[in-house]
PDB file of N, CA, C and O in Angstrom:
ATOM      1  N   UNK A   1      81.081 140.201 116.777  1.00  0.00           N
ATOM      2  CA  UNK A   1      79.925 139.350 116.688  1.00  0.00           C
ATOM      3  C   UNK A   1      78.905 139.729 117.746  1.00  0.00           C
ATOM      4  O   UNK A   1      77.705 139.498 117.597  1.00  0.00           O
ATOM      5  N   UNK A   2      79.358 140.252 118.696  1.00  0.00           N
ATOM      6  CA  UNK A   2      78.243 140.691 119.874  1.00  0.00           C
ATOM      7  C   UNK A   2      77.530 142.276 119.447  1.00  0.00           C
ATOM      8  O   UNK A   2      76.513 142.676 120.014  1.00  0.00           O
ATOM      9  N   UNK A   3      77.889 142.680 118.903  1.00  0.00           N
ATOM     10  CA  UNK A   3      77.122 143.620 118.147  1.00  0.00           C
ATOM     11  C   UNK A   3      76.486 143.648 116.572  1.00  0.00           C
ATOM     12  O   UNK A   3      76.109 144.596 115.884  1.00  0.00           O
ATOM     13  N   UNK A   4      76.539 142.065 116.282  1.00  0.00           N
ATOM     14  CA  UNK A   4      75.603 141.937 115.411  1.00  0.00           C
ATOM     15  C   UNK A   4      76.477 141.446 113.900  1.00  0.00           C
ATOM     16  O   UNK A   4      76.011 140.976 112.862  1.00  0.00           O
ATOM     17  N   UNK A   5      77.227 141.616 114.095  1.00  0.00           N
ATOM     18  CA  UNK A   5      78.494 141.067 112.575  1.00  0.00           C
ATOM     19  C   UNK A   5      78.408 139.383 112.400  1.00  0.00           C
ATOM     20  O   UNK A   5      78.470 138.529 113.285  1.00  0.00           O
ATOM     21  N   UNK A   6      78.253 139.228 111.031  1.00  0.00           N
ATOM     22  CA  UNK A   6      78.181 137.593 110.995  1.00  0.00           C
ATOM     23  C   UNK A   6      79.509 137.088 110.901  1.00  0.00           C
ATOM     24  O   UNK A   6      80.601 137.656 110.900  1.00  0.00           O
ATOM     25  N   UNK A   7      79.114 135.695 110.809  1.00  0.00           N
ATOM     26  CA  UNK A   7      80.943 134.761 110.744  1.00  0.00           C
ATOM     27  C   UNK A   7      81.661 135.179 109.766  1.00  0.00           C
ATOM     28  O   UNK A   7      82.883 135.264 109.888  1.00  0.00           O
ATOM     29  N   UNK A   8      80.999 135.521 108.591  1.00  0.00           N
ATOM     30  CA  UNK A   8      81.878 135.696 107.272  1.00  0.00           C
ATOM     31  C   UNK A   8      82.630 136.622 107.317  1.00  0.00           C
ATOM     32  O   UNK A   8      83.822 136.703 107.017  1.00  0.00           O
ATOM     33  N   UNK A   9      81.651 137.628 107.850  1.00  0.00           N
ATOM     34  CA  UNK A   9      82.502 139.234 108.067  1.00  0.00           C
ATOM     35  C   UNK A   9      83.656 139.146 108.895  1.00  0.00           C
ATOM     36  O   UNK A   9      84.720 139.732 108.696  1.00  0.00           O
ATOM     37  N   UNK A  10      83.375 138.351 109.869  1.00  0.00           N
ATOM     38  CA  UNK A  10      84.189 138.505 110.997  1.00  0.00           C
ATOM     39  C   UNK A  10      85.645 138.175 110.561  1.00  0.00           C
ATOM     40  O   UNK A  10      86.740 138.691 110.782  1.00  0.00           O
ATOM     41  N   UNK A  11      85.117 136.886 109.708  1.00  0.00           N
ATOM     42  CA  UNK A  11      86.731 136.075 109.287  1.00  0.00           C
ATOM     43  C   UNK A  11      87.471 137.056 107.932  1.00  0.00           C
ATOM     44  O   UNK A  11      88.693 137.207 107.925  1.00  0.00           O
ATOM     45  N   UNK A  12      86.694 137.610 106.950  1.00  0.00           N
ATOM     46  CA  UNK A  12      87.066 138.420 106.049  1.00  0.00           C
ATOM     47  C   UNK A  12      87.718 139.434 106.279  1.00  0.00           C
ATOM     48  O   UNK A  12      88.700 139.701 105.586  1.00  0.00           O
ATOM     49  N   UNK A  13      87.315 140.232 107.309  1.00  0.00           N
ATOM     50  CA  UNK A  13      88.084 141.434 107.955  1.00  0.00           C
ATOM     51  C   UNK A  13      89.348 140.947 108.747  1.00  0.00           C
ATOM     52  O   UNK A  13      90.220 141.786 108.974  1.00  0.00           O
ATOM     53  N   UNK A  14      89.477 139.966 109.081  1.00  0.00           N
ATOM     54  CA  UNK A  14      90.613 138.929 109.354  1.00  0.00           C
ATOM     55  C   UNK A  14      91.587 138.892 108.615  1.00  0.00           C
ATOM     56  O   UNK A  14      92.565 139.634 108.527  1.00  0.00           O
ATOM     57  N   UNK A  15      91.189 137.687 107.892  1.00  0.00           N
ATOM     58  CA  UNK A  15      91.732 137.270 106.884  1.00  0.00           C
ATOM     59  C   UNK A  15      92.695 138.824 105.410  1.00  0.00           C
ATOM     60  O   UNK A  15      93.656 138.694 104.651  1.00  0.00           O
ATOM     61  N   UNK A  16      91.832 139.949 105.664  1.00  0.00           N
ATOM     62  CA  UNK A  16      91.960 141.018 104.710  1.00  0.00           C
ATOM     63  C   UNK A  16      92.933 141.606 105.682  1.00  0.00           C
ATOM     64  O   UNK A  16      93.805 142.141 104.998  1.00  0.00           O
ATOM     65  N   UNK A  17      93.235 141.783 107.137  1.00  0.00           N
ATOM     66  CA  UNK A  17      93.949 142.434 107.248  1.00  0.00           C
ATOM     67  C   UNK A  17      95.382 141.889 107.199  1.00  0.00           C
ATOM     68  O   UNK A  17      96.343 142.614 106.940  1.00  0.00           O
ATOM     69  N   UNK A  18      95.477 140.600 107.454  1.00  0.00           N
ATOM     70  CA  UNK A  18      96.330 139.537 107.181  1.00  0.00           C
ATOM     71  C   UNK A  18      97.202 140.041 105.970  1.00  0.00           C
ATOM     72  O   UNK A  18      98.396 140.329 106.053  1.00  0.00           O
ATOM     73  N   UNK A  19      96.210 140.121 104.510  1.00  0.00           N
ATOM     74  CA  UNK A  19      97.036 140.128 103.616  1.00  0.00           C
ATOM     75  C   UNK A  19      97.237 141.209 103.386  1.00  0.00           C
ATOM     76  O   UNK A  19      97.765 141.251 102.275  1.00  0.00           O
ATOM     77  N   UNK A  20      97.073 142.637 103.989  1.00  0.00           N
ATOM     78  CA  UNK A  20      97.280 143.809 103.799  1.00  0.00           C
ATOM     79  C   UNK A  20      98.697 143.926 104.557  1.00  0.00           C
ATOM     80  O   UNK A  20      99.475 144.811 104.200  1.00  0.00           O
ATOM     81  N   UNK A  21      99.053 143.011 105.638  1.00  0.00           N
ATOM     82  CA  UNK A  21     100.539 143.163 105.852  1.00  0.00           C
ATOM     83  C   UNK A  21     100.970 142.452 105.217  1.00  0.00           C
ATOM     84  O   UNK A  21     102.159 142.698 105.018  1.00  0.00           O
ATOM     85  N   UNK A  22     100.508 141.342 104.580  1.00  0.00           N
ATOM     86  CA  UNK A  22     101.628 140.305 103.938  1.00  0.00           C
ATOM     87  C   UNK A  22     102.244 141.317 102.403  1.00  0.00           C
ATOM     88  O   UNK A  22     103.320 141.467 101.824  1.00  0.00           O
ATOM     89  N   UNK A  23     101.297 141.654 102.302  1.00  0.00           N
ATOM     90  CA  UNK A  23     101.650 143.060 100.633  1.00  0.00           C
ATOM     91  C   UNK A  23     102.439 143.712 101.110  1.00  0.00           C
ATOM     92  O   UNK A  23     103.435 144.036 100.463  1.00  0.00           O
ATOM     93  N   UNK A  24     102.248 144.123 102.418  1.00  0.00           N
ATOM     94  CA  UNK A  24     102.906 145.733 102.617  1.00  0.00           C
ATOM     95  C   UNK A  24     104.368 145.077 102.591  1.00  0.00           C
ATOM     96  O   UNK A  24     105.262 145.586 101.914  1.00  0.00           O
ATOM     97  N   UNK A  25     104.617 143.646 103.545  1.00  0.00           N
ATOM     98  CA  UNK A  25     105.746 142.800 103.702  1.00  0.00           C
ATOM     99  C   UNK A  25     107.045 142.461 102.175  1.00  0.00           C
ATOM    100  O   UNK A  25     108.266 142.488 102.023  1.00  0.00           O
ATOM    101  N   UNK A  26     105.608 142.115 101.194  1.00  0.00           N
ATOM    102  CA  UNK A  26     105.816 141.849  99.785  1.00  0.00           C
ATOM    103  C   UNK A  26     106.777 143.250  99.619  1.00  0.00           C
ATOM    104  O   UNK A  26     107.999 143.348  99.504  1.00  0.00           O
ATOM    105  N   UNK A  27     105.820 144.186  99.651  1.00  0.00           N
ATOM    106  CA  UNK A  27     106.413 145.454  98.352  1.00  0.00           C
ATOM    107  C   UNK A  27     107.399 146.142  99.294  1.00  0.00           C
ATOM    108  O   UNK A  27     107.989 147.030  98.678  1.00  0.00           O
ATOM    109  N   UNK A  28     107.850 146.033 100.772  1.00  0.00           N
ATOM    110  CA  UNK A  28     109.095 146.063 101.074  1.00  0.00           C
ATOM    111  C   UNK A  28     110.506 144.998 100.714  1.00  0.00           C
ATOM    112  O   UNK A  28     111.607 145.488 100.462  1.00  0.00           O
ATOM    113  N   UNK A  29     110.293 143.708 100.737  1.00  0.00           N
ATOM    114  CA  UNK A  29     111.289 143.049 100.636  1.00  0.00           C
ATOM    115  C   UNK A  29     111.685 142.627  98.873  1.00  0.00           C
ATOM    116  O   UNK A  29     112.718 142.044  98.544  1.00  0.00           O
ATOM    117  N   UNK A  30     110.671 143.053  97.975  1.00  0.00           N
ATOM    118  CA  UNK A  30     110.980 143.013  96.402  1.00  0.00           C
ATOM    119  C   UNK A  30     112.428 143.854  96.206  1.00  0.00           C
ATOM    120  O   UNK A  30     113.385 143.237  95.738  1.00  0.00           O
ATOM    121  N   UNK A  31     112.593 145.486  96.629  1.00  0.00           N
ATOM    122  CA  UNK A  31     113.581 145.590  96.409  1.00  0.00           C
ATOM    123  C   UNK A  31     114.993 145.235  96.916  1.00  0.00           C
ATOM    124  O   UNK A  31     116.088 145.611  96.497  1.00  0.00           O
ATOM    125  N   UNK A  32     114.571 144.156  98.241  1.00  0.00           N
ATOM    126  CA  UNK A  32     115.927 143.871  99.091  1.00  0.00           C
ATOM    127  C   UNK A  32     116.489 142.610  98.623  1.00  0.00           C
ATOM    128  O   UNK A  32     117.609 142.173  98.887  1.00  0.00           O
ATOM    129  N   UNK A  33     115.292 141.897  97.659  1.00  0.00           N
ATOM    130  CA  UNK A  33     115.662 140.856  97.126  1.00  0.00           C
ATOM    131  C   UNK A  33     116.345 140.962  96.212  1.00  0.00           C
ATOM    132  O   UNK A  33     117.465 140.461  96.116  1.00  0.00           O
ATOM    133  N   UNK A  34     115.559 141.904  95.046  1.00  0.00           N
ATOM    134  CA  UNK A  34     116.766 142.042  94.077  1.00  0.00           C
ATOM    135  C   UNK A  34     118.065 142.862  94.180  1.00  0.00           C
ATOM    136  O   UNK A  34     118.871 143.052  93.269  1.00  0.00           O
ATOM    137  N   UNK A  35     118.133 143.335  95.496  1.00  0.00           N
ATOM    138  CA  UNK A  35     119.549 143.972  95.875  1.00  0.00           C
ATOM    139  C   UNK A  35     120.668 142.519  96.502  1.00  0.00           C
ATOM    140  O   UNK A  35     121.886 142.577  96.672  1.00  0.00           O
ATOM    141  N   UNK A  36     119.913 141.525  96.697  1.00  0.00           N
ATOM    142  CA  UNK A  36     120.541 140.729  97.202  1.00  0.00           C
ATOM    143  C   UNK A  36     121.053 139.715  96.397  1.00  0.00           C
ATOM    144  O   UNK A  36     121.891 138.844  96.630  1.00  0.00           O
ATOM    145  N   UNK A  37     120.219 140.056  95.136  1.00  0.00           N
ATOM    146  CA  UNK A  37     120.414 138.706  93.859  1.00  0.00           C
ATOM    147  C   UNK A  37     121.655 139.633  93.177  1.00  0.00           C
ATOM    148  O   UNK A  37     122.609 138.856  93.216  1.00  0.00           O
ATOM    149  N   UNK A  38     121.946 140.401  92.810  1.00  0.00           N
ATOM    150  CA  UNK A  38     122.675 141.140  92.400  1.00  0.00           C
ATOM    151  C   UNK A  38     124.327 140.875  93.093  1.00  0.00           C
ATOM    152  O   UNK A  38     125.430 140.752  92.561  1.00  0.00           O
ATOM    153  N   UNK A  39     123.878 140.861  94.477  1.00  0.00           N
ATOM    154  CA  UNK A  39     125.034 140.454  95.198  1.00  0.00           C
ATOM    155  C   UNK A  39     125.872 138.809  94.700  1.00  0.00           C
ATOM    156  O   UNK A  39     127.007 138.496  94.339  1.00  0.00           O
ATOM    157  N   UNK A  40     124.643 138.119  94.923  1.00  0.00           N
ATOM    158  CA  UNK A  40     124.440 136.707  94.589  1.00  0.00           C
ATOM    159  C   UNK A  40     124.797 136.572  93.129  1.00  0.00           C
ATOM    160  O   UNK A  40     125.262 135.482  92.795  1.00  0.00           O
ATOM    161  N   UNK A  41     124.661 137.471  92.238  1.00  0.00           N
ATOM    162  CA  UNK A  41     124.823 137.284  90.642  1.00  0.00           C
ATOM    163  C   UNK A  41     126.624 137.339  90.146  1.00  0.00           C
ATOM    164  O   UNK A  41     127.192 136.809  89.191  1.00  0.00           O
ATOM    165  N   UNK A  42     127.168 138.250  91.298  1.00  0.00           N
ATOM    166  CA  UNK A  42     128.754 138.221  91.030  1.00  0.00           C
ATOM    167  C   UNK A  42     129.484 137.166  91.282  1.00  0.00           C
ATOM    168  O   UNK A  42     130.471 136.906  90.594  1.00  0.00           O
ATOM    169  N   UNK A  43     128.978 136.182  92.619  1.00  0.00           N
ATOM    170  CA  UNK A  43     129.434 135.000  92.849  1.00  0.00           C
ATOM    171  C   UNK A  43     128.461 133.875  92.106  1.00  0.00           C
ATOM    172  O   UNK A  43     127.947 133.410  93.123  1.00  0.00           O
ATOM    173  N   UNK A  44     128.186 133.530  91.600  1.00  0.00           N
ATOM    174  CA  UNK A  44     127.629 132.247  90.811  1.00  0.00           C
ATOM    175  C   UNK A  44     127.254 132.525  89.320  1.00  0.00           C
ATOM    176  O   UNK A  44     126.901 133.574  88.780  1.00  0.00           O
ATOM    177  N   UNK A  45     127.363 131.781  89.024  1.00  0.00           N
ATOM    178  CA  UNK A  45     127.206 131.824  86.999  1.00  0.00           C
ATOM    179  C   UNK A  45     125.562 131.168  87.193  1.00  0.00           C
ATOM    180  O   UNK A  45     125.059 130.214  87.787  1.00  0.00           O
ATOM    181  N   UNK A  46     125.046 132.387  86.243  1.00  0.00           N
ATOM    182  CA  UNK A  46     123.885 131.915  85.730  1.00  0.00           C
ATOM    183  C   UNK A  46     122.344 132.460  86.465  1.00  0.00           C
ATOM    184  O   UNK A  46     121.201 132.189  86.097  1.00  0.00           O
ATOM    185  N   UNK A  47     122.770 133.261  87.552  1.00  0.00           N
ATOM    186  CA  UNK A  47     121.893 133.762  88.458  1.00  0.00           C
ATOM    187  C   UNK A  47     121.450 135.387  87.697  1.00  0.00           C
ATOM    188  O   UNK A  47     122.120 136.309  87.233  1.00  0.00           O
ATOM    189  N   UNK A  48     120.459 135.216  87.812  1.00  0.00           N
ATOM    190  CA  UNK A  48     119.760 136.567  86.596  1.00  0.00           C
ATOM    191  C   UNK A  48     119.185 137.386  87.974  1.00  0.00           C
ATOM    192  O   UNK A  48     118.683 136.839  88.955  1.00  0.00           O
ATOM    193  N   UNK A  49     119.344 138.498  87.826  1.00  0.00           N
ATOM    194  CA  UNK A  49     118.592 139.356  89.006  1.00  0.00           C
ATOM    195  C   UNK A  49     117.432 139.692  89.317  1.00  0.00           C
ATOM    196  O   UNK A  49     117.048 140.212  90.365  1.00  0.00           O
ATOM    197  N   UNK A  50     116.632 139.290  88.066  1.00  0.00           N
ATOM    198  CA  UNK A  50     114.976 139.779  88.101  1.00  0.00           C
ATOM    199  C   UNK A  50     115.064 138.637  87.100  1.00  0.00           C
ATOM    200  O   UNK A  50     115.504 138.693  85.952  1.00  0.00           O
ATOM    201  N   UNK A  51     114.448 137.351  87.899  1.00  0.00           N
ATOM    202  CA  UNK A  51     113.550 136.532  87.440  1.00  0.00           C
ATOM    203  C   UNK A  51     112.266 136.515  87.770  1.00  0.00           C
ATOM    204  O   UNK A  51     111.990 136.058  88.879  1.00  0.00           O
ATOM    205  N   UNK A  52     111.322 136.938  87.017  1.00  0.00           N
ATOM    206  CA  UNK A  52     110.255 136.873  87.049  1.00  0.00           C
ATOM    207  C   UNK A  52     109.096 135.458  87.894  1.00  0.00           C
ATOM    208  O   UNK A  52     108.226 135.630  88.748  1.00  0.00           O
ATOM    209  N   UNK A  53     109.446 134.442  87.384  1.00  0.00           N
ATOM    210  CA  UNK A  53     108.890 132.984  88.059  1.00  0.00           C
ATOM    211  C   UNK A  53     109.012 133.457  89.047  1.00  0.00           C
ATOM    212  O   UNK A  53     108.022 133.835  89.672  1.00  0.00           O
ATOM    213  N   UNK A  54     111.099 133.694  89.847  1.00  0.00           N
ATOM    214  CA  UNK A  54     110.712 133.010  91.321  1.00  0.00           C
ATOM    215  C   UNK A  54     110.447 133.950  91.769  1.00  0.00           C
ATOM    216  O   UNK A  54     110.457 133.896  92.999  1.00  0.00           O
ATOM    217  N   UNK A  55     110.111 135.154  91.242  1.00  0.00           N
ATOM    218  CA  UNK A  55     109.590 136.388  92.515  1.00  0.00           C
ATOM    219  C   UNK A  55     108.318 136.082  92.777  1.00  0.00           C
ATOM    220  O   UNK A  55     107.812 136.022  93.897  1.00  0.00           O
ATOM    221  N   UNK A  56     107.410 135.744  90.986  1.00  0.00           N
ATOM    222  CA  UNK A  56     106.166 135.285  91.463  1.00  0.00           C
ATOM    223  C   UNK A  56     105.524 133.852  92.402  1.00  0.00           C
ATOM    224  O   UNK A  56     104.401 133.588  92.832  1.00  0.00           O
ATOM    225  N   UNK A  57     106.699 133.214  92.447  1.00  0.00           N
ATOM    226  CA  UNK A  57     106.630 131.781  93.514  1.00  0.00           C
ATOM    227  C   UNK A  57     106.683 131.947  94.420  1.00  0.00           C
ATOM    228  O   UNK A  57     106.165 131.029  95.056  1.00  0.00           O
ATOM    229  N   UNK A  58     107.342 133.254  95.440  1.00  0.00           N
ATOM    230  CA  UNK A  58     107.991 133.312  96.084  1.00  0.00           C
ATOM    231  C   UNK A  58     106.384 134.291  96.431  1.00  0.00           C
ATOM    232  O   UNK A  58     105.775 134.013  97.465  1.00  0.00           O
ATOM    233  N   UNK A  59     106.019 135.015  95.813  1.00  0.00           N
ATOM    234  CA  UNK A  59     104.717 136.017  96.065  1.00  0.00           C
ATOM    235  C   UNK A  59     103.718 135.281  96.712  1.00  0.00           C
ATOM    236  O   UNK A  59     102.946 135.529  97.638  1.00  0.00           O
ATOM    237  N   UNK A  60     104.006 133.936  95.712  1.00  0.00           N
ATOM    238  CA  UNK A  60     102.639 133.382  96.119  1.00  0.00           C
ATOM    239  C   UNK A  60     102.610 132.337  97.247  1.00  0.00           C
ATOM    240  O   UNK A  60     101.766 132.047  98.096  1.00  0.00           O
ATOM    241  N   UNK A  61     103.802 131.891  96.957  1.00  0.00           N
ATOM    242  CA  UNK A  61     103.943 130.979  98.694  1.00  0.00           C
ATOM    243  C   UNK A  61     103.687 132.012 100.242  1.00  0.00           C
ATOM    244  O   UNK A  61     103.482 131.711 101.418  1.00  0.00           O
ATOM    245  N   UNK A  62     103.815 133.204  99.568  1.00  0.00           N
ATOM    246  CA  UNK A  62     103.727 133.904 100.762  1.00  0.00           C
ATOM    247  C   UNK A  62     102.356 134.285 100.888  1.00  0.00           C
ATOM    248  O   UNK A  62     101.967 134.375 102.053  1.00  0.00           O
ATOM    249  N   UNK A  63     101.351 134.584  99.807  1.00  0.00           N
ATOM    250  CA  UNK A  63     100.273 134.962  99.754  1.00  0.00           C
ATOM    251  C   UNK A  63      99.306 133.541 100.849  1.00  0.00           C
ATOM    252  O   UNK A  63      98.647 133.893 101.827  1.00  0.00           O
ATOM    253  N   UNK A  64      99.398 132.223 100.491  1.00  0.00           N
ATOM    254  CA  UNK A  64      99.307 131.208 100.283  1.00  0.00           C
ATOM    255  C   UNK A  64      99.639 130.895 102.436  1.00  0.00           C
ATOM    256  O   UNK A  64      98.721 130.379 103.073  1.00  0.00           O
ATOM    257  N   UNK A  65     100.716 131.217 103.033  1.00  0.00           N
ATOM    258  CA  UNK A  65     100.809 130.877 104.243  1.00  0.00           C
ATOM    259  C   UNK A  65     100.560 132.496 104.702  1.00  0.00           C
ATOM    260  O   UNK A  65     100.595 132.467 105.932  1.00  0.00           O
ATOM    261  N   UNK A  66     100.406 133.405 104.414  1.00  0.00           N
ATOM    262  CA  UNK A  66      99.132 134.244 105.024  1.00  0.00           C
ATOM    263  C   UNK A  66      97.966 134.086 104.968  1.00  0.00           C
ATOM    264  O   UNK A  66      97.369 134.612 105.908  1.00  0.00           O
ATOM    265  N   UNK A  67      97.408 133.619 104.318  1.00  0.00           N
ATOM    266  CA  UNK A  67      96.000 133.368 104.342  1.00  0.00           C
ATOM    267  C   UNK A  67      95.610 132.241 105.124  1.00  0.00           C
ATOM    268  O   UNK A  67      94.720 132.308 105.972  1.00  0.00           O
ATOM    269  N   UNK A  68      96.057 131.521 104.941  1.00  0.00           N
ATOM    270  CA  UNK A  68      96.486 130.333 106.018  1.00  0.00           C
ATOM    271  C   UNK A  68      96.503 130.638 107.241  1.00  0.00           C
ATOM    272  O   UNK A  68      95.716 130.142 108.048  1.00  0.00           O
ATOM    273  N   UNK A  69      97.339 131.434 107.524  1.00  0.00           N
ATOM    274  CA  UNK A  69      97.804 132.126 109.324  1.00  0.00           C
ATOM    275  C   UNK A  69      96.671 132.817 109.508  1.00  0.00           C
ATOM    276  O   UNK A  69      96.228 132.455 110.598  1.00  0.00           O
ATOM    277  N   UNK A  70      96.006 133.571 109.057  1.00  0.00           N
ATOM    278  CA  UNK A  70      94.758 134.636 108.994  1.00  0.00           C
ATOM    279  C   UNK A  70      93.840 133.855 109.264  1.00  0.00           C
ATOM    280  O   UNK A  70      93.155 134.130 110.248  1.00  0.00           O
ATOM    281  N   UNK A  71      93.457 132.351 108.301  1.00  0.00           N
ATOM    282  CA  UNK A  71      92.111 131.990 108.455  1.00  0.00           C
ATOM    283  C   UNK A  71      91.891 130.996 109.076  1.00  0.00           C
ATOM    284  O   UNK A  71      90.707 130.660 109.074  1.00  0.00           O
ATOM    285  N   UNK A  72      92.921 130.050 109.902  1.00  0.00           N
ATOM    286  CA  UNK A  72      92.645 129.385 110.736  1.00  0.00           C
ATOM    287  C   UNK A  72      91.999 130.297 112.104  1.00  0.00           C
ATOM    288  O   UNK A  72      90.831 130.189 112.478  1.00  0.00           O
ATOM    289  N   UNK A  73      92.763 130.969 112.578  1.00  0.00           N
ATOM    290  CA  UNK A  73      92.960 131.604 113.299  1.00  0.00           C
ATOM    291  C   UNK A  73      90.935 132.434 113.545  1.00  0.00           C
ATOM    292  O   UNK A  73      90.030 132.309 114.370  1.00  0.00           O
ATOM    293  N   UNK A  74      91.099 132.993 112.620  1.00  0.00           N
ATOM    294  CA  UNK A  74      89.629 133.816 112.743  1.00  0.00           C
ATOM    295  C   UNK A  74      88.632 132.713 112.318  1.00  0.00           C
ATOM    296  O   UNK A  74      87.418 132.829 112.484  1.00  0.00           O
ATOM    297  N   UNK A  75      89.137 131.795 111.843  1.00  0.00           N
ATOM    298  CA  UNK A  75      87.656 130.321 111.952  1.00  0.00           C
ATOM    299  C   UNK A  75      87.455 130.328 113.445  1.00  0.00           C
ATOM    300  O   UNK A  75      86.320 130.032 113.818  1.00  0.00           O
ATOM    301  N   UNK A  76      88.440 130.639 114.459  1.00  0.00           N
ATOM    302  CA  UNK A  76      87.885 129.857 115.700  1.00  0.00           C
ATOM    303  C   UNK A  76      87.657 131.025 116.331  1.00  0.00           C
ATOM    304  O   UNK A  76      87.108 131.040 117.433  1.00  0.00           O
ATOM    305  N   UNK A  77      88.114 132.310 115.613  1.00  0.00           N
ATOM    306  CA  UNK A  77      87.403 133.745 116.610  1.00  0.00           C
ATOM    307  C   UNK A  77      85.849 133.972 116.257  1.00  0.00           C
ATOM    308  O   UNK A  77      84.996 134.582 116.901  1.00  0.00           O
ATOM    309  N   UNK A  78      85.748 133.256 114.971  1.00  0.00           N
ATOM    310  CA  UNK A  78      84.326 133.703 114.196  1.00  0.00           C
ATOM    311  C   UNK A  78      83.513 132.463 115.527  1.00  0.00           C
ATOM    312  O   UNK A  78      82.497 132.774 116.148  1.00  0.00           O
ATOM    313  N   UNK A  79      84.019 131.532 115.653  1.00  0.00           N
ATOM    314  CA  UNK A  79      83.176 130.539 116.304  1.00  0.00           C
ATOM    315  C   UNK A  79      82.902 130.606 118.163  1.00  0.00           C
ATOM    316  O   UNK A  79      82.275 129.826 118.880  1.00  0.00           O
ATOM    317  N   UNK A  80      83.605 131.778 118.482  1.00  0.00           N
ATOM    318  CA  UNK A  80      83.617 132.150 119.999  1.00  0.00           C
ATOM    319  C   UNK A  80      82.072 132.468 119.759  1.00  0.00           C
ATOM    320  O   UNK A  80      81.561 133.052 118.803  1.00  0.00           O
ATOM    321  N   UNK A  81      81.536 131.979 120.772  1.00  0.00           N
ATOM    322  CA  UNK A  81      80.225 132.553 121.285  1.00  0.00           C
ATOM    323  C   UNK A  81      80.096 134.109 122.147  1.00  0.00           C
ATOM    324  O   UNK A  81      79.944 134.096 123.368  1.00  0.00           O
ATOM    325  N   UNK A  82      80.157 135.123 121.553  1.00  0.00           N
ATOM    326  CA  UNK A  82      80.310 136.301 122.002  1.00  0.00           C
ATOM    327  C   UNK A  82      79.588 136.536 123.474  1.00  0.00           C
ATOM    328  O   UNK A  82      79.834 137.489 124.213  1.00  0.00           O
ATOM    329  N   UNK A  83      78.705 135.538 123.731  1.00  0.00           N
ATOM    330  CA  UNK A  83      78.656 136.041 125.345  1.00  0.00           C
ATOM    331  C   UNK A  83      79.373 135.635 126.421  1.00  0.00           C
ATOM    332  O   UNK A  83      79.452 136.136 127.543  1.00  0.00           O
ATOM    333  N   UNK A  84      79.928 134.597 125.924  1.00  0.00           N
ATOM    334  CA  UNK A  84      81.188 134.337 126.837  1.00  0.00           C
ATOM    335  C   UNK A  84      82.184 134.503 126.886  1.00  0.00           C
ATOM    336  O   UNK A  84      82.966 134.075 127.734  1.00  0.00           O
ATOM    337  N   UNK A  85      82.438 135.288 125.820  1.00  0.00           N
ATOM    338  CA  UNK A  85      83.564 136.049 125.784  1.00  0.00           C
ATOM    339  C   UNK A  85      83.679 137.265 126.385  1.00  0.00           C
ATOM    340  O   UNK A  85      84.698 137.705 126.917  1.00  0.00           O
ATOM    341  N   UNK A  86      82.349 137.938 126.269  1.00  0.00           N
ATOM    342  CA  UNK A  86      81.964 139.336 126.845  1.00  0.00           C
ATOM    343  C   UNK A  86      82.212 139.133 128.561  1.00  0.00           C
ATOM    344  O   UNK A  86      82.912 139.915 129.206  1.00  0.00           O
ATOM    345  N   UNK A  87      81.728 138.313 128.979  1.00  0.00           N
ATOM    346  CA  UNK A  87      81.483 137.451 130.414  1.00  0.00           C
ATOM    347  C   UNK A  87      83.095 136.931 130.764  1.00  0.00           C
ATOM    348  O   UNK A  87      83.402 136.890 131.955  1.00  0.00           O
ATOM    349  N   UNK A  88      83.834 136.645 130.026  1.00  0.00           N
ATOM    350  CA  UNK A  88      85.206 136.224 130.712  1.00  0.00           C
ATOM    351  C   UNK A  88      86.310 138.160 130.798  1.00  0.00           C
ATOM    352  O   UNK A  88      87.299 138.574 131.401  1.00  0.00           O
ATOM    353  N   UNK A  89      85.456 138.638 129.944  1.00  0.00           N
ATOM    354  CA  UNK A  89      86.476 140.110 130.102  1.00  0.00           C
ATOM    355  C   UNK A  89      85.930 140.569 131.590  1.00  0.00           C
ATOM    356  O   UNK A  89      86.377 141.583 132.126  1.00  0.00           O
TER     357      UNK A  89
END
């Protein structure tokens, strides 16, 4: 912001890098899940290994408290007054 970037940007580039780990997080743990349901499928009746719903519930609760963690967070970096911030470094 002290070189001229507005609030939106500030929080978007935030908020975007947020969910660029929460994906990267996603498309690592998809296959550990269904390695784990598989496990889970020999002991219990009725457990399918690729259910579709809860992977996508499970996508989106996560999508859902990243964005969350991301945009509280950069609401109050977007709202620092950059000269006093410059001035406390």
């Amino acid at each position: 912001m002290a070189l001229g970037a507005r609030r939106g940007t500030v929080v978007s580039l935030i908020v975007r890098e947020v969910l660029m780990l929460a994906g990267s997080a996603v498309l690592v743990t998809i296959p550990l899940a269904i390695a784990g349901s598989a496990a889970v499928r020999s002991q219990l009746f009725g457990v399918s290994i690729a259910d579709p719903l809860i992977y996508g519930a499970g996508i989106l609760v996560i999508g859902v408290v990243a964005t969350l963690a991301g945009f509280i967070p950069a609401q109050r970096a977007a709202s620092v007054n950059p000269t006093e911030a410059l001035r406390g470094e």
